[in-house]
GUTI-703801 format. One record per residue: residue number from 0; x, y, z of N, C-alpha, C, O in turn. Coordinates in nm, 4 decimals. Example, Ala and Ser with C-alpha at 12.3 -4.5 7.8 and 13.67 -1.06 7.14 Angstrom:
REM GUTI-703801
{0; {1.3190; -0.5690; 0.7800}; {1.2300; -0.4500; 0.7800}; {1.3200; -0.3300; 0.7800}; {1.4236; -0.3319; 0.8465}};
{1; {1.2850; -0.2250; 0.7080}; {1.3670; -0.1060; 0.7140}; {1.2900; 0.0030; 0.7870}; {1.3409; 0.1138; 0.8039}};
END
This chain:
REM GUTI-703801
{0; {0.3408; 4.9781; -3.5857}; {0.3602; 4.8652; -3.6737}; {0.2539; 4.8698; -3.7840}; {0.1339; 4.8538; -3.7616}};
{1; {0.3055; 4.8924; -3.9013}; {0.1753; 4.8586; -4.0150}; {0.1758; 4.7997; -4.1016}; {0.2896; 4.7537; -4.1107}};
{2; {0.1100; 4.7628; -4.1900}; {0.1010; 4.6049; -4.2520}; {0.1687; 4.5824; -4.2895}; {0.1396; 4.4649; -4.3121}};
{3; {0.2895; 4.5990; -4.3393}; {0.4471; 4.5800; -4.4506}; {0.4923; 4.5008; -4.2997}; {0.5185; 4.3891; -4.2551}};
{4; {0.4841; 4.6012; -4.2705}; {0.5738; 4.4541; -4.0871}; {0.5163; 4.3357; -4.0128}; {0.5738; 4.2472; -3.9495}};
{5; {0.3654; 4.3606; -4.0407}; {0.2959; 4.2159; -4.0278}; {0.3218; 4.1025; -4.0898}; {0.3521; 3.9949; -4.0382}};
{6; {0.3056; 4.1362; -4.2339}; {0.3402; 4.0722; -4.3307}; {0.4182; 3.9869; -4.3283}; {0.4036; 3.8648; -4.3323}};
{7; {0.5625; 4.0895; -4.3170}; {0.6955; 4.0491; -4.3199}; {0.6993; 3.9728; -4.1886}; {0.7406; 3.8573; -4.1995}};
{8; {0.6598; 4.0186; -4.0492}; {0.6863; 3.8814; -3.9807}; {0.6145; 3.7882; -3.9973}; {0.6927; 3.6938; -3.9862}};
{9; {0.4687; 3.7268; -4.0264}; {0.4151; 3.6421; -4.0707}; {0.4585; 3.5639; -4.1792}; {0.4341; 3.4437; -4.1694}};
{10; {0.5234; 3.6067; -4.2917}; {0.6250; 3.4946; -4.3947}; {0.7408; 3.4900; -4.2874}; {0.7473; 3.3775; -4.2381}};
{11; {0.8317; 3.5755; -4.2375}; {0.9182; 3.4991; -4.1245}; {0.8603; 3.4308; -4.0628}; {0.9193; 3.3229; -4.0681}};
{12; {0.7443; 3.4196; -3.9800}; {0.7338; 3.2697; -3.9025}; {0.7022; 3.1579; -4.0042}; {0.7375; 3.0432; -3.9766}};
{13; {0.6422; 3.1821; -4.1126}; {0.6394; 3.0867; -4.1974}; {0.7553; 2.9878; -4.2104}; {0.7717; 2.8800; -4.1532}};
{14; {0.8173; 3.0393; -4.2830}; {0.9612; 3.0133; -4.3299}; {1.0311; 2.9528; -4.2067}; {1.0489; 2.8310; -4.2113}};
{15; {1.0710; 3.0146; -4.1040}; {1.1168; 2.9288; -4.0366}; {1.0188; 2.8008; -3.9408}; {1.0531; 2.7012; -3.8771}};
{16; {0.9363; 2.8403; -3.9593}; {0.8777; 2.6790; -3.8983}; {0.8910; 2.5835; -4.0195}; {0.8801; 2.4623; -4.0013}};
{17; {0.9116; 2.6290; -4.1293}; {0.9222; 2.5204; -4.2501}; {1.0668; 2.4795; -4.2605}; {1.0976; 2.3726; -4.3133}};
{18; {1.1827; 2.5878; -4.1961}; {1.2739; 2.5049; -4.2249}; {1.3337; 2.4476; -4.0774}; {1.4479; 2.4132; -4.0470}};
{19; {1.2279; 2.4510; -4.0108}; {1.2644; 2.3798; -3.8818}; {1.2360; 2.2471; -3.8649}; {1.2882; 2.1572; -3.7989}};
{20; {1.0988; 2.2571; -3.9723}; {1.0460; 2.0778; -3.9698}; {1.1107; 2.0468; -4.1164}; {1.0359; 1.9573; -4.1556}};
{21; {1.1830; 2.0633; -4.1951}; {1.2800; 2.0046; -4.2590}; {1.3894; 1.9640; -4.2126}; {1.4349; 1.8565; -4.2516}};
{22; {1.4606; 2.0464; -4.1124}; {1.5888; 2.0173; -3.9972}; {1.5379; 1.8790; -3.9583}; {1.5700; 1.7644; -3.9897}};
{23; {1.4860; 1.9097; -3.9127}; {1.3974; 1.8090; -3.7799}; {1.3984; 1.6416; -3.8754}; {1.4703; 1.5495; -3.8367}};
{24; {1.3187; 1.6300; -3.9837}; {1.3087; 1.5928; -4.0288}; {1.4157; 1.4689; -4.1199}; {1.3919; 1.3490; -4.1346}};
{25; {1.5152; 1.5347; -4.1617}; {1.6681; 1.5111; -4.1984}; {1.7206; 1.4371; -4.0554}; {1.7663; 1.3228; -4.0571}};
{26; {1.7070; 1.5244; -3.9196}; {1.7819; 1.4568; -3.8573}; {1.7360; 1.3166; -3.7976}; {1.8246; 1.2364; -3.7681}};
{27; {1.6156; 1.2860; -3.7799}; {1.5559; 1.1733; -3.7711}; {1.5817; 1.0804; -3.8522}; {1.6210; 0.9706; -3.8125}};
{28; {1.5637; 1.1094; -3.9805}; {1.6001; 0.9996; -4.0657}; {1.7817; 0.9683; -4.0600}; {1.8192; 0.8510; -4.0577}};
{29; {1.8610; 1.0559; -4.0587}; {1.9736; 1.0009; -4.0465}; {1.9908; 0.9377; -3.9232}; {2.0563; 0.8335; -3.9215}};
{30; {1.9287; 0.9959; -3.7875}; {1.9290; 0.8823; -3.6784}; {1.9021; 0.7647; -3.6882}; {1.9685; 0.6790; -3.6299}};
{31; {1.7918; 0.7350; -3.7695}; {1.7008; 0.5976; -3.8169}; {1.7875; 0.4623; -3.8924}; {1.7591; 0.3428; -3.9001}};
{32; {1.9302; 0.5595; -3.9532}; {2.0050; 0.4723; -4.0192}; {2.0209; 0.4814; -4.1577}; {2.1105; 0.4086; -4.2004}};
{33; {1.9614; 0.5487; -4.2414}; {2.0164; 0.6136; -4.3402}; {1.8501; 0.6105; -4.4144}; {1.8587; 0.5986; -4.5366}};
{34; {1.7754; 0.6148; -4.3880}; {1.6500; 0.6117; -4.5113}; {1.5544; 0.5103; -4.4437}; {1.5504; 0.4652; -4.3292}};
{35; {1.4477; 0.4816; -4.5996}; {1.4177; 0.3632; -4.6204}; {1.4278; 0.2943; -4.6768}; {1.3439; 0.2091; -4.7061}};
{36; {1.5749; 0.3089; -4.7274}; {1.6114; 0.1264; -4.8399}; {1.7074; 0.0954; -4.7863}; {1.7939; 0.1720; -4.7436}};
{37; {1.7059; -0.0619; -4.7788}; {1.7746; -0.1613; -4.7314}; {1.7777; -0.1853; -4.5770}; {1.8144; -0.2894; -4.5225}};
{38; {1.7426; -0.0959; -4.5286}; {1.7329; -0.0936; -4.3930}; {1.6558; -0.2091; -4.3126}; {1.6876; -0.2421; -4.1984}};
{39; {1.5400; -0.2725; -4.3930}; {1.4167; -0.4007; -4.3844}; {1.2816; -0.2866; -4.3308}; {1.1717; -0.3364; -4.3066}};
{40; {1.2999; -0.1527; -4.3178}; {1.1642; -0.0944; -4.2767}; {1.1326; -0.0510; -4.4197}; {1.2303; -0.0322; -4.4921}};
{41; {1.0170; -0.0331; -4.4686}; {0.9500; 0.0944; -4.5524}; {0.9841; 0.2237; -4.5491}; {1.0311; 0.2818; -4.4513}};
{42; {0.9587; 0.2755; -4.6665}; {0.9867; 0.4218; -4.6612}; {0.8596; 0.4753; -4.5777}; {0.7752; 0.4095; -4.5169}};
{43; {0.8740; 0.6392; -4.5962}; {0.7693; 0.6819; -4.5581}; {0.6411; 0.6869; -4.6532}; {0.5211; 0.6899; -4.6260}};
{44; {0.7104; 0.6866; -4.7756}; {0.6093; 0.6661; -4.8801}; {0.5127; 0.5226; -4.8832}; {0.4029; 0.5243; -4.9388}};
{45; {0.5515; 0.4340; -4.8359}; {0.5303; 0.3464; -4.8738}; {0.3869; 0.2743; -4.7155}; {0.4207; 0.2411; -4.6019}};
{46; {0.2996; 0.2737; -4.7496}; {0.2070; 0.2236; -4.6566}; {0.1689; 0.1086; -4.6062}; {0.2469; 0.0143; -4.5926}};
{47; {0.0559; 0.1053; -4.5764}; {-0.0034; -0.0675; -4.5368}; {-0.0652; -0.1283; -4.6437}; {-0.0997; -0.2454; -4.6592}};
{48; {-0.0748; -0.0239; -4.7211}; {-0.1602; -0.0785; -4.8746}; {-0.0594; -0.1592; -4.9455}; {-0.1126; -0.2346; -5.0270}};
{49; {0.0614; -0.1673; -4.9411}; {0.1695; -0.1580; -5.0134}; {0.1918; -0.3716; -4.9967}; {0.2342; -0.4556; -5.0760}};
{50; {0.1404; -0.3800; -4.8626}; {0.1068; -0.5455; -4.7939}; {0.0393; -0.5912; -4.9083}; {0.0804; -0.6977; -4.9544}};
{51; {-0.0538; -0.5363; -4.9647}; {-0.1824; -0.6159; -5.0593}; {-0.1083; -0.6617; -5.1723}; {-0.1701; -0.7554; -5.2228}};
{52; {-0.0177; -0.6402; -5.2252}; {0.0869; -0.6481; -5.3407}; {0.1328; -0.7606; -5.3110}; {0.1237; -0.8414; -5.4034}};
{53; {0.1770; -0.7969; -5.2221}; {0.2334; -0.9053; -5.1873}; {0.2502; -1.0512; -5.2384}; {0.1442; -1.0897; -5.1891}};
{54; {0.3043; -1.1734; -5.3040}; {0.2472; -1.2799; -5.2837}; {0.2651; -1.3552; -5.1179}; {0.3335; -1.3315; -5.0183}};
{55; {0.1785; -1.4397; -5.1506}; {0.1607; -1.5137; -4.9971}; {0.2163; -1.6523; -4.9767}; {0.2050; -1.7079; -4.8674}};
END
């Protein structure tokens, strides 16, 4: 095995662990109910900081 095949499997594991936690990812949120709008939760974008905005 010499470095051209290291390589090459090291961007293969790359790549697929990236498009495994994109899978992954997609399918959660469509379990969740479609996103985070309208749903009454926050996105993922959206934090605890997001409370301070608020009026009271």
């Amino acid at each position: 095995m010499n470095q051209s095949d290291v390589m090459f499997l090291v961007v293969f594991l790359i790549l697929l662990s990236t498009l495994t936690v994109f899978i992954v990812q997609f399918v959660r949120s469509r379990r969740r109910g479609g996103g985070g709008e309208g749903g009454g939760r926050a996105g993922w974008w959206e934090g605890p900081w997001d409370d301070d905005d608020r009026k009271r």
